[in-house]
TORPA-4810 file (N, C-alpha, C, O; in nm, 3 decimals):
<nodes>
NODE_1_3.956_13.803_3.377_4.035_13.863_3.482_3.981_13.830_3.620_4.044_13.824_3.726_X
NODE_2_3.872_13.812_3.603_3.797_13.788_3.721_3.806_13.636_3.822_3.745_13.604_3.924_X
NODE_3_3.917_13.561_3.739_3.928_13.438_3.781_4.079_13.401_3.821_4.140_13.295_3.814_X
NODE_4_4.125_13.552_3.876_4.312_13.488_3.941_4.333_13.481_4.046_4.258_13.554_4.110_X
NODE_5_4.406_13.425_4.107_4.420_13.352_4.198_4.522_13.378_4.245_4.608_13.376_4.156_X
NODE_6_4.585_13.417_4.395_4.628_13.445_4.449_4.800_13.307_4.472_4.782_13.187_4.495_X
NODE_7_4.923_13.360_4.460_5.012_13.248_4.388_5.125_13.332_4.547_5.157_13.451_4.544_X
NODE_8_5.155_13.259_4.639_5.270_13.361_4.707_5.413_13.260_4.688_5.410_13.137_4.691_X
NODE_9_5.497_13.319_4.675_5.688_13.291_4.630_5.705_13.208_4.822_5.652_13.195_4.932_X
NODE_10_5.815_13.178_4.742_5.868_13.093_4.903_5.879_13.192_4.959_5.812_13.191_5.063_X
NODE_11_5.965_13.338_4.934_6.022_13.431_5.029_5.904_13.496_5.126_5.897_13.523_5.246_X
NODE_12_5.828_13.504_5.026_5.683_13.538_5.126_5.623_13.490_5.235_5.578_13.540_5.339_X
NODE_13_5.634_13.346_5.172_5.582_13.244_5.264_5.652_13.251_5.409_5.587_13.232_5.512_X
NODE_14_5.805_13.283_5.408_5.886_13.235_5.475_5.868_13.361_5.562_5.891_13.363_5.683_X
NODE_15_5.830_13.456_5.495_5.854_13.570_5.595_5.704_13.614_5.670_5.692_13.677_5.776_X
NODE_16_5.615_13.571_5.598_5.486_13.554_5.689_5.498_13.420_5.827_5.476_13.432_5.947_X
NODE_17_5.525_13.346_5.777_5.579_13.237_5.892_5.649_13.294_5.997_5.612_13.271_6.112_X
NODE_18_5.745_13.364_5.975_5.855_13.434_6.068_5.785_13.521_6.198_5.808_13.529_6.318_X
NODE_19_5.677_13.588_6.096_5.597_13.708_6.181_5.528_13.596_6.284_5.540_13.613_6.405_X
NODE_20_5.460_13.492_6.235_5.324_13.454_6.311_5.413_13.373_6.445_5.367_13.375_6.559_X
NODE_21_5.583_13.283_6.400_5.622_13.226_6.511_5.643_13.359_6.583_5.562_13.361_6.675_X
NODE_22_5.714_13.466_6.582_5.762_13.544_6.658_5.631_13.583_6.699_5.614_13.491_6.779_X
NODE_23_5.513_13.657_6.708_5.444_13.675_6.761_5.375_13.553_6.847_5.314_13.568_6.953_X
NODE_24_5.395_13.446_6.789_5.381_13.308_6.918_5.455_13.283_7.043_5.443_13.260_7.163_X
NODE_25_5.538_13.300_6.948_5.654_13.318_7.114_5.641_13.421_7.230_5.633_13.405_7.351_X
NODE_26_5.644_13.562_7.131_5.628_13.667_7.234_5.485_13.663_7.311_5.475_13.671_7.433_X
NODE_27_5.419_13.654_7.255_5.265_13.624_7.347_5.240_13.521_7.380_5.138_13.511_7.448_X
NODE_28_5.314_13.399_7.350_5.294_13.249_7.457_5.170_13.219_7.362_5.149_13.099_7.350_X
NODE_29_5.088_13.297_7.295_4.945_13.212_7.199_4.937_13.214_7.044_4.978_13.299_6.964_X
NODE_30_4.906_13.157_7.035_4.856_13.188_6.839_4.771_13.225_6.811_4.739_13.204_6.694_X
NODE_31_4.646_13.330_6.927_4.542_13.401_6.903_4.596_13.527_6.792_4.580_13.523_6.670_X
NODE_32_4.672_13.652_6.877_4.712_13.704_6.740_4.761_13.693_6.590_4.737_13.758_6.489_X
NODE_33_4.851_13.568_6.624_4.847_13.514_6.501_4.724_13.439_6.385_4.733_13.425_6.263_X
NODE_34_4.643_13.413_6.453_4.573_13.327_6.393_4.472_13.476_6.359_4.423_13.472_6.247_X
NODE_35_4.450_13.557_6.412_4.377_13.723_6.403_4.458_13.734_6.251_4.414_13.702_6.141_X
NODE_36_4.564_13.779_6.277_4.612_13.858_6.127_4.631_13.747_6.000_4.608_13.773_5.882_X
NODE_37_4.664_13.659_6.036_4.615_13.551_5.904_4.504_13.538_5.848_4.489_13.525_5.726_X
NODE_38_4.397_13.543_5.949_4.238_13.579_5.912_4.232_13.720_5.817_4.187_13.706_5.703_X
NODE_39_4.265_13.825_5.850_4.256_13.971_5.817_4.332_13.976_5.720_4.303_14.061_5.635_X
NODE_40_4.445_13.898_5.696_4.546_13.932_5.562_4.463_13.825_5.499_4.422_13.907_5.417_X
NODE_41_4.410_13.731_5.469_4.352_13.671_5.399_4.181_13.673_5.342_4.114_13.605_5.265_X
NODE_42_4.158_13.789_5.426_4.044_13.894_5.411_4.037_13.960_5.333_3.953_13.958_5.243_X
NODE_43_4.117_14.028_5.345_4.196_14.154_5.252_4.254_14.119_5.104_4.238_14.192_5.006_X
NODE_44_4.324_13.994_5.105_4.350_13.912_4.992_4.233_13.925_4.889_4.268_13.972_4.781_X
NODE_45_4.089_13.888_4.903_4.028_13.839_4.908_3.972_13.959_4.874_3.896_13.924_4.783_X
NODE_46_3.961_14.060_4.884_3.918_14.196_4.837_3.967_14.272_4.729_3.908_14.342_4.646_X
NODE_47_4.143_14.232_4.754_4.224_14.228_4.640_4.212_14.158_4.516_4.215_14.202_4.401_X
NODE_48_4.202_14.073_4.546_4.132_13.937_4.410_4.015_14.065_4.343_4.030_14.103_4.227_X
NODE_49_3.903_14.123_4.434_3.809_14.214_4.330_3.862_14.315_4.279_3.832_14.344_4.163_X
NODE_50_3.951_14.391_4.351_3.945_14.534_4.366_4.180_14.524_4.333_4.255_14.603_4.390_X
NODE_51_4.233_14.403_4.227_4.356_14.409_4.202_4.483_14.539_4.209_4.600_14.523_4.241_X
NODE_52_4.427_14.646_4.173_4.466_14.753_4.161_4.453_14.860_4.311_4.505_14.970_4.329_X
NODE_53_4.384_14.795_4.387_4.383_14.893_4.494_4.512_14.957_4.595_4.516_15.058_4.665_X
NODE_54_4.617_14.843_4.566_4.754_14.886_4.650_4.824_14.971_4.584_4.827_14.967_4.461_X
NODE_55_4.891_15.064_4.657_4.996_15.143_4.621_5.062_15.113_4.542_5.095_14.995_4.535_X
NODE_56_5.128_15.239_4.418_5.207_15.194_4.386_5.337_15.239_4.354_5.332_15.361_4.349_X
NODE_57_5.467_15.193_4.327_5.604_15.125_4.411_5.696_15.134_4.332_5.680_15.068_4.230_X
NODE_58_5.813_15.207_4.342_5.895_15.247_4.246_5.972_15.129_4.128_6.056_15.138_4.038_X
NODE_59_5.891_15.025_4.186_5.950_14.898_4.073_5.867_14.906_4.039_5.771_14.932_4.111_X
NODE_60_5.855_14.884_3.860_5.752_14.876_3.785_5.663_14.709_3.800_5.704_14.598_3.833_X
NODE_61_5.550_14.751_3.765_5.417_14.641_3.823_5.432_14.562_3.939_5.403_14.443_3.949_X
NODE_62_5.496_14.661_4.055_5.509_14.603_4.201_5.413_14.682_4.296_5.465_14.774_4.359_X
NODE_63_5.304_14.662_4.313_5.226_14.758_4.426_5.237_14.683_4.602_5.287_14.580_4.648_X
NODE_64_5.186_14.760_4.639_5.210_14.737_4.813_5.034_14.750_4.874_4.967_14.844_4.833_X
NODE_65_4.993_14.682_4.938_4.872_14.707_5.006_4.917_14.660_5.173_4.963_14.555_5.218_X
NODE_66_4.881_14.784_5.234_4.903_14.800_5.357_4.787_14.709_5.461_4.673_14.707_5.415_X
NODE_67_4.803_14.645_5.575_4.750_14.554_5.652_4.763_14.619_5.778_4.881_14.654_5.794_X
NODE_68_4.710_14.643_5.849_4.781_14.672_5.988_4.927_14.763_5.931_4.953_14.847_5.845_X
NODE_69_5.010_14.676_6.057_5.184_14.736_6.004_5.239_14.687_5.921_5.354_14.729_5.915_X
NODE_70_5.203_14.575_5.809_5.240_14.478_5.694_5.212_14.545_5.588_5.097_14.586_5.591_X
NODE_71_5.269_14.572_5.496_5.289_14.589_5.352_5.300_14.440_5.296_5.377_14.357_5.345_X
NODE_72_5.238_14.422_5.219_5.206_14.302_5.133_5.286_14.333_4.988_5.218_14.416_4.928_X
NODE_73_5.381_14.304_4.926_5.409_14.359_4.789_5.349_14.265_4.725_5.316_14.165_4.788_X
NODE_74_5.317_14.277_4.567_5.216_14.190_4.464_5.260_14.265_4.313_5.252_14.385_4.290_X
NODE_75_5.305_14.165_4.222_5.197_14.188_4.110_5.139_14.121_4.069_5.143_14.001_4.095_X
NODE_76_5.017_14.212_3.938_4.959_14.132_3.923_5.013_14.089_3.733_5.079_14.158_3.655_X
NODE_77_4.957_13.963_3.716_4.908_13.949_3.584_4.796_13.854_3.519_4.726_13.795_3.602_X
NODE_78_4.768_13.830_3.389_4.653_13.790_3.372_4.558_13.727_3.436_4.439_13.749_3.456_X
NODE_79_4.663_13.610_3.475_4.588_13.509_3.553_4.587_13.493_3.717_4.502_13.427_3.777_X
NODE_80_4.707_13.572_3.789_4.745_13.504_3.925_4.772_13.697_3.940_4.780_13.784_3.853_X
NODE_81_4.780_13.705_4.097_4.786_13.792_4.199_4.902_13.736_4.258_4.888_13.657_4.351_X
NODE_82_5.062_13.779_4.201_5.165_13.701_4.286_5.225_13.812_4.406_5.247_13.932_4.393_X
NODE_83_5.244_13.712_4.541_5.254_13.763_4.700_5.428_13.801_4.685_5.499_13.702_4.707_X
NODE_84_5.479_13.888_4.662_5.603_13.849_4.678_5.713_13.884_4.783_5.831_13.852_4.795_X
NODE_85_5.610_13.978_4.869_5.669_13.977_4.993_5.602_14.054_5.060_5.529_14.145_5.020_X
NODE_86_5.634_14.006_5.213_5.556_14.054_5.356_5.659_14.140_5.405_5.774_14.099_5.422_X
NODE_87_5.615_14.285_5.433_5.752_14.334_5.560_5.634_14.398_5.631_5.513_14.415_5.614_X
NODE_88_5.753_14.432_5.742_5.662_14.476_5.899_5.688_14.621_5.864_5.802_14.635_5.821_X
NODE_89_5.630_14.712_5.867_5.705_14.816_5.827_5.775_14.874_5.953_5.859_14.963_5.941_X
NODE_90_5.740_14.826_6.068_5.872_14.872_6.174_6.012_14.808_6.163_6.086_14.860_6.246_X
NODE_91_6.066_14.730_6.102_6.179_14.698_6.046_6.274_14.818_5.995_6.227_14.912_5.931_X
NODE_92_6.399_14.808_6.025_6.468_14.900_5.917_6.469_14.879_5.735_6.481_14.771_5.677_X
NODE_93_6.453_14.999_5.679_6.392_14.968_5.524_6.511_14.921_5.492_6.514_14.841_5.399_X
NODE_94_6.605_14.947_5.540_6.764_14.828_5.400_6.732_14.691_5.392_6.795_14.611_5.323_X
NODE_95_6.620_14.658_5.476_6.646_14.530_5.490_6.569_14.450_5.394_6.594_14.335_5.358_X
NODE_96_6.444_14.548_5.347_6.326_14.521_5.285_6.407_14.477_5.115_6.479_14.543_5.040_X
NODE_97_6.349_14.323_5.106_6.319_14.263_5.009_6.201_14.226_4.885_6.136_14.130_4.928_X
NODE_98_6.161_14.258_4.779_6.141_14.172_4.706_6.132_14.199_4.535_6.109_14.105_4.458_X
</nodes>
């Protein structure tokens, strides 16, 4: 168990991307961005030890681990820690996917 590896879906991907341009734009830098990519991949990384530490989420084997204002959704199984989606939680929730 001790050897899975962190696997994220396109939708994830796409919606972590989303956050880091929009926060590029609005601040003109990619310092904050390049901050919370560090810290969510920190945290990842804690998750890998500690799999079970996120909340958990009225879909079955879907937990949430909170970042800042990011909810990370995940499950896990044997081998891989899959990312399956990023929301901001200041968003309206209808919108929330995964």
């Amino acid at each position: 168990m001790a050897n899975r590896r962190i696997v994220w879906t396109l939708l994830a991907k796409l919606q972590l991307k989303a956050i880091f341009e929009y926060f590029n734009f609005r601040n003109k830098s990619k310092i904050y961005s390049l901050n919370l990519n560090r810290l969510i991949q920190t945290e990842l990384n804690i998750l890998l030890q500690q799999p079970t530490i996120g909340k958990k989420t009225d879909s079955i084997n879907v937990r949430a681990l909170l970042i800042e204002d990011y909810y990370i959704f995940y499950e896990i199984n044997e081998t891989h820690i899959i990312i399956l989606s990023v929301w901001d939680t200041r968003q309206d929730p209808k919108r929330l996917k995964y």
